[in-house]
Structure formats: C-alpha cells, structure tokens
C-alpha positions as CSV (number, residue, x, y, z in Angstrom):
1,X,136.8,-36.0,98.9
2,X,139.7,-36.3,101.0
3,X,143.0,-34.1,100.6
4,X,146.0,-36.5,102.0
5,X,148.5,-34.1,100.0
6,X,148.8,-32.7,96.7
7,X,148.9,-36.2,95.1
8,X,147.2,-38.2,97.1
9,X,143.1,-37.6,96.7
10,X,140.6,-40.3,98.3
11,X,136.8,-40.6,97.1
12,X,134.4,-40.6,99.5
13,X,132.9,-43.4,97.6
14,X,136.4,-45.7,98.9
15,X,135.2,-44.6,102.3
16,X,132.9,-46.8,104.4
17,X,131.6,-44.6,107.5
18,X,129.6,-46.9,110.0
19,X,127.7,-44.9,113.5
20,X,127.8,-46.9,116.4
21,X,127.2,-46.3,119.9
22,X,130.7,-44.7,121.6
23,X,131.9,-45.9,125.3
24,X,132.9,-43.1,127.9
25,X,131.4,-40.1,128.8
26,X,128.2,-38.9,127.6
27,X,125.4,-40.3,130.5
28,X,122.2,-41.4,128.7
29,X,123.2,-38.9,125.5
30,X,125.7,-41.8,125.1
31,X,123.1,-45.0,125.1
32,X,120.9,-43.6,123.3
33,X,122.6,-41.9,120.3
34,X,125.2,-44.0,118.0
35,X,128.3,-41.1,117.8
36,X,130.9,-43.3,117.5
37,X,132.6,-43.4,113.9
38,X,134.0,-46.6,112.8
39,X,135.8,-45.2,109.3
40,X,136.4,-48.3,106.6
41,X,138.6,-47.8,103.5
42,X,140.5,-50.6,101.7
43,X,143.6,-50.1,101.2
44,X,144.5,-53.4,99.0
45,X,141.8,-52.0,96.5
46,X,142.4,-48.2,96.3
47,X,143.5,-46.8,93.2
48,X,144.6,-43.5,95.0
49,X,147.5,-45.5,96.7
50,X,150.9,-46.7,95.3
51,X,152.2,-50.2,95.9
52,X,154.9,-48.3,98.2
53,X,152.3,-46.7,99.8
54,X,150.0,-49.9,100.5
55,X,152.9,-51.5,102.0
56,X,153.9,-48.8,104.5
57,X,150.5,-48.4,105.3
58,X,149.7,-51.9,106.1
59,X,153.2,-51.8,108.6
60,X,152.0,-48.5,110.1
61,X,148.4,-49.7,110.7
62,X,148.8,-52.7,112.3
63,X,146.1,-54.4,114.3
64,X,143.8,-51.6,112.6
65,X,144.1,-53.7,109.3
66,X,141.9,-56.4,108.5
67,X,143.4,-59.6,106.8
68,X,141.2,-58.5,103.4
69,X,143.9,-54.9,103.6
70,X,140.3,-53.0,105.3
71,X,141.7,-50.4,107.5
72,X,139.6,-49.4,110.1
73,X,139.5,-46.1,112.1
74,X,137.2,-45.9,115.2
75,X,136.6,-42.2,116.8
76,X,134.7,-41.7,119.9
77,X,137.1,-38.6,121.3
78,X,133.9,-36.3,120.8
79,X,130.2,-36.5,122.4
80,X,128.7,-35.3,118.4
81,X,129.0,-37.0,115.0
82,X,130.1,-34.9,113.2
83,X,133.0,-34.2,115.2
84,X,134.1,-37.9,115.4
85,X,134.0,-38.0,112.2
86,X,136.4,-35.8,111.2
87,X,138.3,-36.5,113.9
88,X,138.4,-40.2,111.7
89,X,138.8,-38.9,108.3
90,X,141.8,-36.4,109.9
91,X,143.7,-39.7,111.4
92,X,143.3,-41.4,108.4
93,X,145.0,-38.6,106.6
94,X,147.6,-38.9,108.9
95,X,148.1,-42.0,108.7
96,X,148.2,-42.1,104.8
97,X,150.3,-39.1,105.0
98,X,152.8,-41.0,107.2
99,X,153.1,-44.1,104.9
100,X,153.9,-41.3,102.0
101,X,156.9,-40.3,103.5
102,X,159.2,-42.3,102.3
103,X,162.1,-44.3,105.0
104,X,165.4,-42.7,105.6
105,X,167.7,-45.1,105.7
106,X,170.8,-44.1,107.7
107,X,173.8,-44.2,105.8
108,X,176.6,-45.9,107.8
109,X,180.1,-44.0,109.0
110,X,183.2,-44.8,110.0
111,X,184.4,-43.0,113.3
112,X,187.7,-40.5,112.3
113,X,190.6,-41.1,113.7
114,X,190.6,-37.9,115.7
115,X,186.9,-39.0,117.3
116,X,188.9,-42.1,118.1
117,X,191.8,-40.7,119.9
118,X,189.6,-38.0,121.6
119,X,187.2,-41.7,123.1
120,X,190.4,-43.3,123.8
121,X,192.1,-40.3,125.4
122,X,188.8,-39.6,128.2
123,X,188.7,-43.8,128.6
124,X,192.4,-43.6,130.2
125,X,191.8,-40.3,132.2
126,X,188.8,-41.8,133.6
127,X,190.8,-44.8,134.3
128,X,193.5,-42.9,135.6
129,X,191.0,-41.2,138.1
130,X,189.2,-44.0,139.0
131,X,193.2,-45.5,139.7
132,X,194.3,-42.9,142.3
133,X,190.6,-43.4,144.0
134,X,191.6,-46.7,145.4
135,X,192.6,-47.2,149.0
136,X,196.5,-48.5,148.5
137,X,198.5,-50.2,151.2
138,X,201.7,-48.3,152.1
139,X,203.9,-51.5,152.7
C-alpha cells in the first residue's frame, strides 16, 4: 500500500510495476539486468482519487499521462531494483501529493493611495535627476 497522506491510500493492486533494462551507467551490469522501473497506475479509474484530484493530476503530469488517464513513472536514477523502485513509488507520491494541494488563487488589490504617491513621488525625483544630467547649452 501506498501512503500519499492521511487520506489518500493507493493499493498496490492499482499499481502496474514493469522492469526494463535502464540507459546510463552500469557497464555490462546494465545490459544484462532489467533495473529500470516503469511504474503504471490509472488515474481515470482509481477509486482513491477525487475528481479534483484526477484533474490536477492529469495537468501536473503531462506528457507522463497516457490518452487512456495511465500515468506512467520511469526510474533508472539507481544501478538496483529495488531502489528504482522506490525511487518511483516516492515520485508518484509526490506527484499525487502535489495535485492534493489545492490552487491558491490570488485575490486581487487595489494599490493605496499612499503606495501611489510614494511610486509617483521616486518617478519625478528620478526624472528630476535624470533632468539636471543632460548637457544644456548656455545661450
């Protein structure tokens, strides 16, 4: 089972873990032994996940999201299995986590007058500065 939060649970039976053979280093180790992790888990059928959550998810994903809503996760950081693969299942928390948190949307404000007069007041003595700079002709 994977912990996301204190809500969010995930079956192992929803995850999908495929070994492949991993690029990089590793020398023969590497062509001969499949470490890479490629982690599946659909997140268009998961009863875990919200709707708000799905939706997030899918934006945060991106290109890691099939057109079926299969998110897919491929570690090969690590030269062992085991390691990639909880170097997967930890990014995938992440990224579930991430979608959880819900968007702050910034409230708009209005400038106060004093914040106005303070911009308007370094504008002119910048002006003013930039004024008495210039070469003038004495005729």
């Amino acid at each position: 089972m994977l912990k996301v939060s204190r809500t969010i649970l995930i079956e192992d039976s929803e995850l999908e873990e495929r070994f492949v053979r991993a690029s990089g280093p590793g020398g023969q180790h590497v062509n001969k032994v499949a470490t890479a992790v490629e982690l599946r888990f659909d997140v268009m059928r998961s009863p875990s996940l919200s709707d708000a959550i799905r939706r997030r998810l899918a934006l945060l994903a991106g290109r890691r999201m099939t057109d079926e809503g299969i998110l897919v996760i491929r570690a090969e950081r690590f030269r062992s299995q085991e390691r990639n693969r909880e170097d997967a299942r930890t990014r995938l928390a992440e990224l579930i986590s991430q979608a959880a948190t819900p968007i702050k949307h910034r409230i708009k404000t209005k400038p106060t007058q004093a914040s106005k007069k303070r911009r308007l007041d370094t504008k002119a003595k910048r002006g003013a500065l930039k004024r008495n700079r210039s070469v003038r002709d004495l005729d």
